[in-house]
C-alpha positions, 0 to 999 in steps of 0.5 A: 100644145099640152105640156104632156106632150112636151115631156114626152118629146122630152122623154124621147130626146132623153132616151134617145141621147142616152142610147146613142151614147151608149151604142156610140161607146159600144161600136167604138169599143167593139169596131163593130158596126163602122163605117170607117172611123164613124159608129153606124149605131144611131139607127138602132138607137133611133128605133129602139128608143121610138119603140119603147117610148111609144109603147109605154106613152100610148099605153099611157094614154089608153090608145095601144090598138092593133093598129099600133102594134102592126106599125111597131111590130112591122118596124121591128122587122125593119130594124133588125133586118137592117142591122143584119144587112149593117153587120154584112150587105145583104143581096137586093133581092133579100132586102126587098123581100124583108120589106115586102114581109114588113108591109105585108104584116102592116096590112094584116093588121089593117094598116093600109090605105082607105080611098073609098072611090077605088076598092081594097085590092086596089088599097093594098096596091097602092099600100105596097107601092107607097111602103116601098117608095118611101122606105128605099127613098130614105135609104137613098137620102142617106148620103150625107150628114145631117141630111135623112135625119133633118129630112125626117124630123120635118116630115115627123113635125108636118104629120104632128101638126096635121095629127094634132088639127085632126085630135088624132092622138095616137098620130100625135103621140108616134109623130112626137116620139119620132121628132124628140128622138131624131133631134137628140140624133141630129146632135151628133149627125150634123157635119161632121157627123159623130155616128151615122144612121145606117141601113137599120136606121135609113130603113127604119125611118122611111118605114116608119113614117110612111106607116104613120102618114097611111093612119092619119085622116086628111080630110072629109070626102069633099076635098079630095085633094087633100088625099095627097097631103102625105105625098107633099109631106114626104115629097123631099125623098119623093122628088130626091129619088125621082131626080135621081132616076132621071139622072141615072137614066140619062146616063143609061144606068139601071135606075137601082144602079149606085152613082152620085146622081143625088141632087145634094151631091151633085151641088156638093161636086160642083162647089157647093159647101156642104153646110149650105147644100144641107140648108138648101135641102131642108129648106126645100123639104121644110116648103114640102111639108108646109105645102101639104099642110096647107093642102089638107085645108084648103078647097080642091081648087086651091089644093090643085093649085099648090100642086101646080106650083110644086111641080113647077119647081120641081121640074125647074130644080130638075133642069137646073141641077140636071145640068150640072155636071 
């Protein structure tokens, strides 16, 4: 890797410390923005730091499009609403209707998807649901310490090394920024966390990265198979909200109905330390991730195959824990 990028995961981690300080200092002070006795300010530091850093860093390098502004402009939106709902819960609906907005403005400035056998509106479709998915999936996966941050750092590493085999700069220097400011808030989010992301900071990251895997290119069309890189990448809050589904819908709860449901809590309940749980989901979000790596190298048969055995555990996971009590 250049050592320009290395100073601009410097710069990242640098800014992003330096915020989260800051707003920590401030909420503290203020008691505003709390969650009992701990700081929600680590979202906004989050965002407000990955938005100037890109800004100045793809100036730099002579790739700002129009693509990067709707990605940047779009997680704005995402982070100011989210901070309104951390200042005072917003209804459901509203919520939906700000991402919806978010995700609209995404595709004004053409950020969707590209699968060619399939048309455009079936794109924007598929645009809209991926959006969506994984936006509210981090926000479920923000349950305990240390978990959406770790979760997203990896997923950011998986899209930096598919962006730096694919020399797509623009994906290279967004996924960097993201990794080198959440590592500076990891440091203060692992147990016991000392600030929390909250809901501008879940939302925003989920947001974010489903932005960034929809204007990566994964492969020429001979393998197809590896249209379903991004999937594996962020398949953690993927598989994490499914399981969480299942869960609920055995119970016969509604499935955006709140409950402790989440595979990590319900280790958690049973015994499990919550260093060790914490592990044990990175590592399985770590196998995600290099599995869609891999994915978007390989052959369609081979590809298949990877699928094949993810699922596997997927489902072995599912019927292990879901027995839990």
């Amino acid at each position: 890797m250049p050592i320009n990028y290395l100073l601009i995961a410097l710069a990242a981690f640098s800014a992003g410390f330096i915020l989260i300080n800051l707003f920590k200092k401030l909420t503290l002070h203020s008691r505003v923005l709390m969650s009992k006795d701990t700081p929600l300010g680590g979202g906004i530091a989050i965002g407000i730091t990955f938005i100037v850093v890109s800004i100045f860093t793809l100036r730099y390098y002579g790739v700002f499009s129009q693509t990067i502004v709707g990605v940047l402009a779009a997680s704005a939106i995402m982070l100011v609403f989210g901070l309104m709902d951390d200042l005072k819960e917003m209804p459901i609906v509203s919520k939906f209707l700000v991402q919806i907005t978010a995700t609209v403005l995404l595709i004004i400035f053409g950020i969707r998807t590209h699968i060619v056998s399939i048309g455009n509106l079936a794109n924007i479709v598929i645009t809209f649901i991926w959006v969506l998915a994984i936006t509210n999936g981090f926000n479920h996966l923000d349950i305990m310490d240390g978990l959406a941050g770790g979760i997203a750092i990896i997923s950011s590493l998986g899209f930096l090394v598919i962006s730096l085999i694919n020399q797509d700069i623009a994906a290279v220097l967004l996924s960097l920024v993201l990794a080198g400011a959440l590592f500076s808030f990891l440091i203060y989010n692992l147990p016991p966390a000392r600030i929390y992301l909250g809901n501008s900071g879940s939302h925003f990251l989920g947001f974010i990265l489903a932005s960034i895997a929809i204007i990566i290119s994964y492969a020429p069309l001979e393998r197809k198979i590896a249209l379903l890189s991004p999937i594996l990448i962020l398949g953690f809050p993927i598989f994490d909200t499914a399981f969480l589904v299942v869960m609920r819908v055995r119970k016969n709860i509604l499935p955006f109905k709140k409950s402790d449901d989440h595979l990590s809590l319900r280790l958690l309940r049973n015994g499990y330390p919550k260093n060790k749980t914490l592990i044990l989901m990175l590592f399985l979000s770590v196998l995600f991730v290099l599995s869609g790596i891999t994915l978007s190298r390989v052959p369609n048969f081979c590809g298949l195959t990877i699928l094949v055995l993810i699922i596997s555990v997927c489902l072995l996971i599912t019927i292990k824990a879901g027995k839990l009590r």
